[in-house]
Structures are given as structure tokens and as C-alpha cells.
N, CA, C and O atoms as a GROMACS GRO file, in nm:
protein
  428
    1UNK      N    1   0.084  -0.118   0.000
    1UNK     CA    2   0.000   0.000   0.000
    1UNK      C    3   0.089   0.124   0.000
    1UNK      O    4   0.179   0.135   0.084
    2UNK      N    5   0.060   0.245  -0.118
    2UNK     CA    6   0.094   0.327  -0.042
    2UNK      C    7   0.089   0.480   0.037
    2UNK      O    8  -0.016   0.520   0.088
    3UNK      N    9   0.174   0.532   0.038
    3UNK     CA   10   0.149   0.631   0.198
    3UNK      C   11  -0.019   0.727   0.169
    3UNK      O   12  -0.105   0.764   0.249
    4UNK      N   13  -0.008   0.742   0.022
    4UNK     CA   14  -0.159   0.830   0.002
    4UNK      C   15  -0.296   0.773   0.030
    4UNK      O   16  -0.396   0.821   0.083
    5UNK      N   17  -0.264   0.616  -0.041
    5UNK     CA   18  -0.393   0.520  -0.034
    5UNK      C   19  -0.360   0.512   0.138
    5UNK      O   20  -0.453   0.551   0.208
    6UNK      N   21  -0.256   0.472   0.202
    6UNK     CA   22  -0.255   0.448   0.372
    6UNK      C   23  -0.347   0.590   0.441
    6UNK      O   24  -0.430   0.569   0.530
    7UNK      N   25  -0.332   0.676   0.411
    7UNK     CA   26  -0.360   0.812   0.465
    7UNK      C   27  -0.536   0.801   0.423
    7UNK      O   28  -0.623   0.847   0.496
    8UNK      N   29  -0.558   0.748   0.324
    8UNK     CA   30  -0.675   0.764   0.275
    8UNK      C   31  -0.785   0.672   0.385
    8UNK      O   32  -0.898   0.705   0.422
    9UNK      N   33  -0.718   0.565   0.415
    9UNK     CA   34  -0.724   0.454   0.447
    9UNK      C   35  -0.784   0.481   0.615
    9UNK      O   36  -0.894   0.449   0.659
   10UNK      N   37  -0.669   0.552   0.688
   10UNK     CA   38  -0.693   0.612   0.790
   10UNK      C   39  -0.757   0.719   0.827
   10UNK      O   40  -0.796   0.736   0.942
   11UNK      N   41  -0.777   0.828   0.701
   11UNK     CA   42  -0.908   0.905   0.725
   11UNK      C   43  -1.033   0.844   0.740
   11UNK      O   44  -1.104   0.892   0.828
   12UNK      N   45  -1.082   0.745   0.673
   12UNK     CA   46  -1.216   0.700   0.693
   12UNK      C   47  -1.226   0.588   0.874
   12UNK      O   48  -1.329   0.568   0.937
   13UNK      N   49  -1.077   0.536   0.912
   13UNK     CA   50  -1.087   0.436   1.014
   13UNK      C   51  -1.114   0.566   1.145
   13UNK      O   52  -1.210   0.559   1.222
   14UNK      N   53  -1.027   0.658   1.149
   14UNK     CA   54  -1.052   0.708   1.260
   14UNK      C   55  -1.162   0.776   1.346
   14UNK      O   56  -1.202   0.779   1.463
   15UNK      N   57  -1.184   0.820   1.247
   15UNK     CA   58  -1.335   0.889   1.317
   15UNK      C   59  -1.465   0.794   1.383
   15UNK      O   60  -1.543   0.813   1.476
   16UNK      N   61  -1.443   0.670   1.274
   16UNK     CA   62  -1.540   0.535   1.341
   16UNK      C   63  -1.483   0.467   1.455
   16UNK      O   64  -1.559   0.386   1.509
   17UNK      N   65  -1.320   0.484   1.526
   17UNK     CA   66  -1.262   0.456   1.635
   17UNK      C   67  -1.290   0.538   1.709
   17UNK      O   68  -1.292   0.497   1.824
   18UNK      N   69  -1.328   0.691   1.691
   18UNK     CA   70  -1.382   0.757   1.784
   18UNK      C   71  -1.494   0.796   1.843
   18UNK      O   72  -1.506   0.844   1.956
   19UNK      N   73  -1.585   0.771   1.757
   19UNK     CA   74  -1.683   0.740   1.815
   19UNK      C   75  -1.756   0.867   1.854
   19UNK      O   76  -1.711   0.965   1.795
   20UNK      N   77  -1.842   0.889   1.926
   20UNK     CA   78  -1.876   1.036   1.987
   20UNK      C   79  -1.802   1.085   2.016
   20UNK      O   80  -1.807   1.199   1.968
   21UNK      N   81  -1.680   1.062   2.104
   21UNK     CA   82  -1.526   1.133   2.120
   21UNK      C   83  -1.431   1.251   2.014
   21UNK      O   84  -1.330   1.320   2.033
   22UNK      N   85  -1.575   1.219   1.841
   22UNK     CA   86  -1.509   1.270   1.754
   22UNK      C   87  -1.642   1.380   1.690
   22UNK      O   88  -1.673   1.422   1.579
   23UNK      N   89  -1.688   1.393   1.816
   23UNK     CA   90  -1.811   1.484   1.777
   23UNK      C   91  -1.767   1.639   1.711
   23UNK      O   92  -1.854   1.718   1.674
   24UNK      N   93  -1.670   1.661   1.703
   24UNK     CA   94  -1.617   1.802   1.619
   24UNK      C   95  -1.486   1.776   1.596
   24UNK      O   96  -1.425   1.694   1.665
   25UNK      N   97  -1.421   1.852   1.484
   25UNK     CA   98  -1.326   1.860   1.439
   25UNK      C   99  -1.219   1.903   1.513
   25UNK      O  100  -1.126   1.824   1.529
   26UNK      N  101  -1.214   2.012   1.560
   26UNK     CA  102  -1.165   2.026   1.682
   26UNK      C  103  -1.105   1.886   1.756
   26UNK      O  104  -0.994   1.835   1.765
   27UNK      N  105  -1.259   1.848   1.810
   27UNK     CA  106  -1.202   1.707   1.956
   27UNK      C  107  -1.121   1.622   1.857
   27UNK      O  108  -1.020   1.569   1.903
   28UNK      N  109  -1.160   1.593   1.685
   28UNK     CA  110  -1.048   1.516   1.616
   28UNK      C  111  -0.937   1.529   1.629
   28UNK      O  112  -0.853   1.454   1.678
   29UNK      N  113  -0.926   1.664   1.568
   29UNK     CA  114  -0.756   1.724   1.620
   29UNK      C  115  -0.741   1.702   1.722
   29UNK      O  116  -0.739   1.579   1.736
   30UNK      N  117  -0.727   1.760   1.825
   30UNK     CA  118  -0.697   1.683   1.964
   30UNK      C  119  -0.660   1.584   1.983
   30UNK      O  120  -0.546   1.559   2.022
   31UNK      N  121  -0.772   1.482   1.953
   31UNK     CA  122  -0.693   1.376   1.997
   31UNK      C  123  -0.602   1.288   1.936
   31UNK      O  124  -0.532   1.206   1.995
   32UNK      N  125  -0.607   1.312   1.791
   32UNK     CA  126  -0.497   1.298   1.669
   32UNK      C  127  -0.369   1.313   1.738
   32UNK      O  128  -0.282   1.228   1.756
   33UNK      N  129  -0.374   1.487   1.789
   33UNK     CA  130  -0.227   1.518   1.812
   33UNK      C  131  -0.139   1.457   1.908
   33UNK      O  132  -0.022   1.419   1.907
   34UNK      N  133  -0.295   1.463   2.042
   34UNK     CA  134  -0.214   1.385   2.132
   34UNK      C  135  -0.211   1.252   2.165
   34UNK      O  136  -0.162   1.216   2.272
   35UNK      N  137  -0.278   1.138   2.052
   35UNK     CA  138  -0.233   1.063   2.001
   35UNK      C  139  -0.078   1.039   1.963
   35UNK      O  140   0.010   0.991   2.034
   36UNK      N  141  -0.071   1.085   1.830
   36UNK     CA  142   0.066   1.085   1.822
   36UNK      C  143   0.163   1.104   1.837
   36UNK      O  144   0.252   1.046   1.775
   37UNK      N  145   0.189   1.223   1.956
   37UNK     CA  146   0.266   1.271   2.091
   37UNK      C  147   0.294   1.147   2.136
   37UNK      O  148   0.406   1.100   2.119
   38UNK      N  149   0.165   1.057   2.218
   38UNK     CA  150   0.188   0.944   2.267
   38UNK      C  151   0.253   0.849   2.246
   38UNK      O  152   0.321   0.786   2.327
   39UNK      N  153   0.233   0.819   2.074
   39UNK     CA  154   0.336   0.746   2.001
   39UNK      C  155   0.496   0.740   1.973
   39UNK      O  156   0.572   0.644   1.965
   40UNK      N  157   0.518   0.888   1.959
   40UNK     CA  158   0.637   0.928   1.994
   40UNK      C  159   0.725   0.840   2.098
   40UNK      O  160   0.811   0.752   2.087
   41UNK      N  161   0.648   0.918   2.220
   41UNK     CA  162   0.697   0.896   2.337
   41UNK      C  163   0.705   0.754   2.323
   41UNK      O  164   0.825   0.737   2.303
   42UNK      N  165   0.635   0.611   2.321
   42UNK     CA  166   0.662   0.514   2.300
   42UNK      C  167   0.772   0.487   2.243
   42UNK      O  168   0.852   0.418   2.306
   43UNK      N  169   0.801   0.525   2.130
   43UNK     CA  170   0.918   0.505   2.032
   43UNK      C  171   1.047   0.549   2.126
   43UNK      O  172   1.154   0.488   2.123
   44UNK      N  173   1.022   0.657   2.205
   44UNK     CA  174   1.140   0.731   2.257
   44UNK      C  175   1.155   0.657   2.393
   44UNK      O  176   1.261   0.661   2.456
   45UNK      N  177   1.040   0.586   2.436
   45UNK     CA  178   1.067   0.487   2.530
   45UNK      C  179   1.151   0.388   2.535
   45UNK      O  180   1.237   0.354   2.616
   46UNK      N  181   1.093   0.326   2.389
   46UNK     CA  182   1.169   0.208   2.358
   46UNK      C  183   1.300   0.238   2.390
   46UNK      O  184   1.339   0.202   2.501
   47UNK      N  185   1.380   0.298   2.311
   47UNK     CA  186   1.512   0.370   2.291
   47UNK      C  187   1.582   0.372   2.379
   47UNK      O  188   1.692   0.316   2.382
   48UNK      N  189   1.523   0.449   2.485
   48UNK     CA  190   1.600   0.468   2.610
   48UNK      C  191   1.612   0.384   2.659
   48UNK      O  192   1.715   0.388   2.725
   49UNK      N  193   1.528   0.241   2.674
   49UNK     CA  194   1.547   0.086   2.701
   49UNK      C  195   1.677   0.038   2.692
   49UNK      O  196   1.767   0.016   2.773
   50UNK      N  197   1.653   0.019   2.474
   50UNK     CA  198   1.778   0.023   2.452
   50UNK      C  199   1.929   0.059   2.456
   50UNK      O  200   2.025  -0.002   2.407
   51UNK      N  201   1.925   0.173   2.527
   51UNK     CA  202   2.034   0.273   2.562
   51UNK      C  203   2.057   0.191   2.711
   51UNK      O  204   2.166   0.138   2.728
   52UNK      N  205   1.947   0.180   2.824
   52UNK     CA  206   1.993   0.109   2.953
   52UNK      C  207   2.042  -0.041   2.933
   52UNK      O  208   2.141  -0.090   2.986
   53UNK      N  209   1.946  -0.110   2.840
   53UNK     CA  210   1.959  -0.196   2.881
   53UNK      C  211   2.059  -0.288   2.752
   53UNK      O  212   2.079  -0.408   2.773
   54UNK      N  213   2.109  -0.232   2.640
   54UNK     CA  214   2.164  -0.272   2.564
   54UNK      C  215   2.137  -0.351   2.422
   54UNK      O  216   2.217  -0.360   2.329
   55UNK      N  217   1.964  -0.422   2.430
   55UNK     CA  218   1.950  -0.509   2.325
   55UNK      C  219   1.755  -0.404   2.289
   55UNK      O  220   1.698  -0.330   2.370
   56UNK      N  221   1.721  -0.432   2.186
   56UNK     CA  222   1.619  -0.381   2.150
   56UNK      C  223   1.554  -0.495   2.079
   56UNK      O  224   1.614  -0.598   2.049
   57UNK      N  225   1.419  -0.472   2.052
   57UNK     CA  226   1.319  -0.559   1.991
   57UNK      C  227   1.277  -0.457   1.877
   57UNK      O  228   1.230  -0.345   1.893
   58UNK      N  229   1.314  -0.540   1.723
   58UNK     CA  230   1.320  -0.456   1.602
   58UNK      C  231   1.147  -0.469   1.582
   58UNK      O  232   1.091  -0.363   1.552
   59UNK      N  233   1.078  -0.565   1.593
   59UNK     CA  234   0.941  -0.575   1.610
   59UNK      C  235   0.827  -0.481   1.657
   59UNK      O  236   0.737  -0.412   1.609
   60UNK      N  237   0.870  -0.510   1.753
   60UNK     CA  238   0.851  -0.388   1.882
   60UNK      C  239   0.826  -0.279   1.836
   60UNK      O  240   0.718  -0.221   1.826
   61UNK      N  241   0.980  -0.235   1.792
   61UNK     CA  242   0.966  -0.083   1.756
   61UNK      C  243   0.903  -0.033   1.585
   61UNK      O  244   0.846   0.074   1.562
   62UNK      N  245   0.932  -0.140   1.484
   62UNK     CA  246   0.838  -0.159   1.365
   62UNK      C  247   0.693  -0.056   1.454
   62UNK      O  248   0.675   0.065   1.464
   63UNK      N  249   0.613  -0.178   1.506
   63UNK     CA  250   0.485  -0.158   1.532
   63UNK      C  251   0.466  -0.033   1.598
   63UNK      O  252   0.368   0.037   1.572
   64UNK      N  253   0.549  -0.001   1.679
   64UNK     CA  254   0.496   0.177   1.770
   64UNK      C  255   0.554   0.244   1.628
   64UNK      O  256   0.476   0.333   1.593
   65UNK      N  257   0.648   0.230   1.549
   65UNK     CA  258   0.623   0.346   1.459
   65UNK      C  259   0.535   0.352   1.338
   65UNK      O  260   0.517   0.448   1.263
   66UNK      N  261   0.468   0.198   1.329
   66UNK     CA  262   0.335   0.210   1.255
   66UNK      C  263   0.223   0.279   1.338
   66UNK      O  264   0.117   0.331   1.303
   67UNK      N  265   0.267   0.267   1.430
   67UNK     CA  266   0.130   0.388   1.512
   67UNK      C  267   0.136   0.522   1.475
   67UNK      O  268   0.048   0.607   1.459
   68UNK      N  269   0.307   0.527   1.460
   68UNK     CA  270   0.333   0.668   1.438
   68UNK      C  271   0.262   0.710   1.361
   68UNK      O  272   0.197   0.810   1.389
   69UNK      N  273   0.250   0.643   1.228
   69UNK     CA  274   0.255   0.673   1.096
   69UNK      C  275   0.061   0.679   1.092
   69UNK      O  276  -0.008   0.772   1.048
   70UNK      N  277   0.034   0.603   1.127
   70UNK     CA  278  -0.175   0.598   1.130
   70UNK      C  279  -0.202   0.732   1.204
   70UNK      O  280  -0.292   0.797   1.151
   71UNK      N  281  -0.146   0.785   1.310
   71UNK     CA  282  -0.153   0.914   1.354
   71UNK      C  283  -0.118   0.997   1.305
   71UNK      O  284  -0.182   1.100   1.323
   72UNK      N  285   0.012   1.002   1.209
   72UNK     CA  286   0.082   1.118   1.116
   72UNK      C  287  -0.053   1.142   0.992
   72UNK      O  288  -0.107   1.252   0.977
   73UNK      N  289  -0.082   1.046   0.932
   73UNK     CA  290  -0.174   1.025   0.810
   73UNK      C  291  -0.283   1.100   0.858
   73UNK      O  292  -0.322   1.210   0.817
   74UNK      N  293  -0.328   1.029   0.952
   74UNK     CA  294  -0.469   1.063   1.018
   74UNK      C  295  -0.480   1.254   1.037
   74UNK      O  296  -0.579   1.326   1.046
   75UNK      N  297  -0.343   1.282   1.039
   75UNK     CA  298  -0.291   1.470   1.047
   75UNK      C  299  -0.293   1.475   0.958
   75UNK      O  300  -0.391   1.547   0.940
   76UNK      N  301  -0.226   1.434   0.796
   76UNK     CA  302  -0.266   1.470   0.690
   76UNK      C  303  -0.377   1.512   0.603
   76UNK      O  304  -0.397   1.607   0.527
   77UNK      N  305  -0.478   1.351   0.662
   77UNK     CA  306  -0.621   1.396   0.587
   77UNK      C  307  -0.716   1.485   0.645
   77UNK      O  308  -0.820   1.519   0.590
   78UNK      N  309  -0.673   1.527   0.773
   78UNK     CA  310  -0.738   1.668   0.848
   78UNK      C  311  -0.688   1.804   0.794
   78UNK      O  312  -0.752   1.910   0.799
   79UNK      N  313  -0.547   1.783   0.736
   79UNK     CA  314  -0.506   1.947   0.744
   79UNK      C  315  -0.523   1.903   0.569
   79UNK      O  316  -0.433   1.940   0.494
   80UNK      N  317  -0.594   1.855   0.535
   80UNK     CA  318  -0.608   1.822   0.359
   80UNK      C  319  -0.475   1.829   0.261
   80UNK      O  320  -0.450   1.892   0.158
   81UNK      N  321  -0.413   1.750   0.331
   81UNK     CA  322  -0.256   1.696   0.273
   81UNK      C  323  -0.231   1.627   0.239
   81UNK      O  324  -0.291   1.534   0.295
   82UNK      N  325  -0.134   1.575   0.132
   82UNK     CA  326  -0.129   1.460   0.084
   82UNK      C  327  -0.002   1.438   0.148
   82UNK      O  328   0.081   1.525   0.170
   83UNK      N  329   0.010   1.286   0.184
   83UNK     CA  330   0.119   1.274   0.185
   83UNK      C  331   0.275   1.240   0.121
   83UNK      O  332   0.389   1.262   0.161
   84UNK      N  333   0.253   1.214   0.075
   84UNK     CA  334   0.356   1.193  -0.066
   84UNK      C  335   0.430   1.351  -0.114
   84UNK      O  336   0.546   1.369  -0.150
   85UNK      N  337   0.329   1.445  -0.100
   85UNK     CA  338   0.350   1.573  -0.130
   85UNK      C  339   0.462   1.621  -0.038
   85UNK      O  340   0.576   1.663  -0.059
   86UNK      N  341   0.377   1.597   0.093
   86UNK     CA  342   0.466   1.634   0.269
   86UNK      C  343   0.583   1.557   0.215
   86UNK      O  344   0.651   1.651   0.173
   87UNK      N  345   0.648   1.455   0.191
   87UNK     CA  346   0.776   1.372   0.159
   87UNK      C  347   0.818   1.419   0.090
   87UNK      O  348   0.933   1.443   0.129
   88UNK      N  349   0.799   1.469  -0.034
   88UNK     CA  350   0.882   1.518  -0.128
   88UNK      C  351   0.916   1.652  -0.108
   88UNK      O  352   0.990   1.706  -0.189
   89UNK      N  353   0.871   1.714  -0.011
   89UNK     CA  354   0.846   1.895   0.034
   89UNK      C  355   0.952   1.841   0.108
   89UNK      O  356   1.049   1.873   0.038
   90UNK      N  357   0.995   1.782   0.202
   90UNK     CA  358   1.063   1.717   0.338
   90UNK      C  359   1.191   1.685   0.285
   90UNK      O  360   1.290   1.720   0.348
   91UNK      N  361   1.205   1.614   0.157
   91UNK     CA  362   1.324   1.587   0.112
   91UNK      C  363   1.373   1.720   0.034
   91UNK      O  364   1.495   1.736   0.029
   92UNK      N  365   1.319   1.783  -0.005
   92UNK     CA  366   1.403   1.941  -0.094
   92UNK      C  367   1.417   2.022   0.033
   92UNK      O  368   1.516   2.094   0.020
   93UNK      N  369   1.370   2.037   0.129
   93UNK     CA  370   1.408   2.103   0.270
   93UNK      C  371   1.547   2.062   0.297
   93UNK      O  372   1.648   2.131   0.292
   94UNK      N  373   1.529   1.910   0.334
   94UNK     CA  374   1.645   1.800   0.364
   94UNK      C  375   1.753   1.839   0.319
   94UNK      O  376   1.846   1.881   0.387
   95UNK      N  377   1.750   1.826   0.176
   95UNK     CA  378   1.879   1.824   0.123
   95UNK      C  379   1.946   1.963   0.044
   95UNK      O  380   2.047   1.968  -0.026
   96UNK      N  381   1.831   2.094   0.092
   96UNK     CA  382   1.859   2.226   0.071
   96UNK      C  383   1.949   2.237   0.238
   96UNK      O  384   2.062   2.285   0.245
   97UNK      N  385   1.910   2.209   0.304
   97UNK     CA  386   2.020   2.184   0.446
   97UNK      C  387   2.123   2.173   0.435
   97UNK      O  388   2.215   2.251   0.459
   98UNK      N  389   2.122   2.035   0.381
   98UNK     CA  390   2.248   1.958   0.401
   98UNK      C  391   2.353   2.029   0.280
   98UNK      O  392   2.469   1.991   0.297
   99UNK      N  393   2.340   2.113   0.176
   99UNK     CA  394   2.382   2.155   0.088
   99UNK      C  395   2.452   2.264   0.155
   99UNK      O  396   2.572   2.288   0.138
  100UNK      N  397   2.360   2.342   0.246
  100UNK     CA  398   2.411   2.466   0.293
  100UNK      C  399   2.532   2.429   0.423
  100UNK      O  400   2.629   2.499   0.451
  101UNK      N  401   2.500   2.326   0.474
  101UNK     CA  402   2.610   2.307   0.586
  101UNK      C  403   2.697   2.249   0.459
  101UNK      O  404   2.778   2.342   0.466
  102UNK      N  405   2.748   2.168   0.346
  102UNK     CA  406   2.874   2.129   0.341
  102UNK      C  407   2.935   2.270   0.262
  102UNK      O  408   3.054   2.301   0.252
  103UNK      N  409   2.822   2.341   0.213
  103UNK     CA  410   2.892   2.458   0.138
  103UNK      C  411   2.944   2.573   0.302
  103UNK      O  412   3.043   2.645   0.290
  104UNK      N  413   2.885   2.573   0.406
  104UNK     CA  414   2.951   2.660   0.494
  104UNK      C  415   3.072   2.569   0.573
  104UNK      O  416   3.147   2.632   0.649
  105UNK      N  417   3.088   2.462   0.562
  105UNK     CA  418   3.202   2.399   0.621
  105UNK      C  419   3.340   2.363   0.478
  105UNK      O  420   3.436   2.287   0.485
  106UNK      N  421   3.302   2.437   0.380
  106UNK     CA  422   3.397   2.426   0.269
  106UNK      C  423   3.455   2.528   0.256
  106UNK      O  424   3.571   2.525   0.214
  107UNK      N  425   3.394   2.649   0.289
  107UNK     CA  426   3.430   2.804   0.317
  107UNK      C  427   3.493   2.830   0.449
  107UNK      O  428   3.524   2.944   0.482
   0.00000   0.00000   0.00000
């Protein structure tokens, strides 16, 4: 699948996961965001695991950052974005960066 049909995919799932909880657009946003705040933090949980405790579960962390990603989408088809668009906007940012740091560390 991909990320546009996924995004598409997750605009129609979420709002039927929410239930009355998604009685305005608004309470959507909301809980979208801090949804995927949450997810974050999972991911950044994991991590720090890995950092104490030395070994990580690649599984594990797959799946919290597919959460990421159903919550990222789920922000897309609210702020009427595509995503594919956001990626390719993300990579000419990216690599307008990275252009400017090797041209100021060449000077």
C-alpha cells in the first residue's frame, strides 16, 4: 500500500474509532495530536530501554512506529494533505540543508 492510499485509508478508520469522542473537528484534532505525541513517546521509550539496557526488539519498535505513521496520516487527511507531497516537500528542505552546511564547512 501506499502512503496516500494508507492516509486515505486512515481518514475513513478514525473517526469510526472515535466514536462520539469525535463529535467536532476540533475534539479530532486533539486527539490525533495527542495521540501521536503518545506514540512518539513510545518510540522514545523504547530507545532509552535500549540505551539502559543494551538489546532492542526490532518488532517492537516496527509496530509503535506504525502507530506513528496511522496518527501522522490521520494529520494529513485533516489538514487536507497529501502525503507523498509532505515527503517530497521534506526531502528538498532535507537536502537544501544539508547543501548549505557542506557549502559553509567548505568556506
Amino acid at each position: 500500500m501506499m502512503i496516500d492510499e494508507y492516509a486515505a485509508w486512515a481518514a475513513k478508520v478514525t473517526p469510526a474509532r472515535l466514536g462520539a469522542a469525535a463529535s467536532t473537528e476540533e475534539r479530532q484534532l486533539m486527539y490525533l495530536v495527542l495521540a501521536l505525541a503518545g506514540e512518539v513517546g513510545e518510540v522514545a521509550d523504547h530507545v532509552k530501554k535500549v540505551l539502559r539496557d543494551g538489546t532492542w526488539d526490532r518488532d517492537r519498535l516496527a509496530s509503535e512506529l506504525g502507530d506513528v505513521i496511522y496518527y501522522w496520516a490521520g494529520l494529513c487527511a485533516m489538514a487536507g494533505c497529501v502525503p507523498s507531497e509532505l515527503l517530497e516537500r521534506s526531502v528538498t528542505t532535507i537536502e537544501t540543508r544539508i547543501a548549505k552546511q557542506a557549502s559553509a564547512r567548505s568556506n
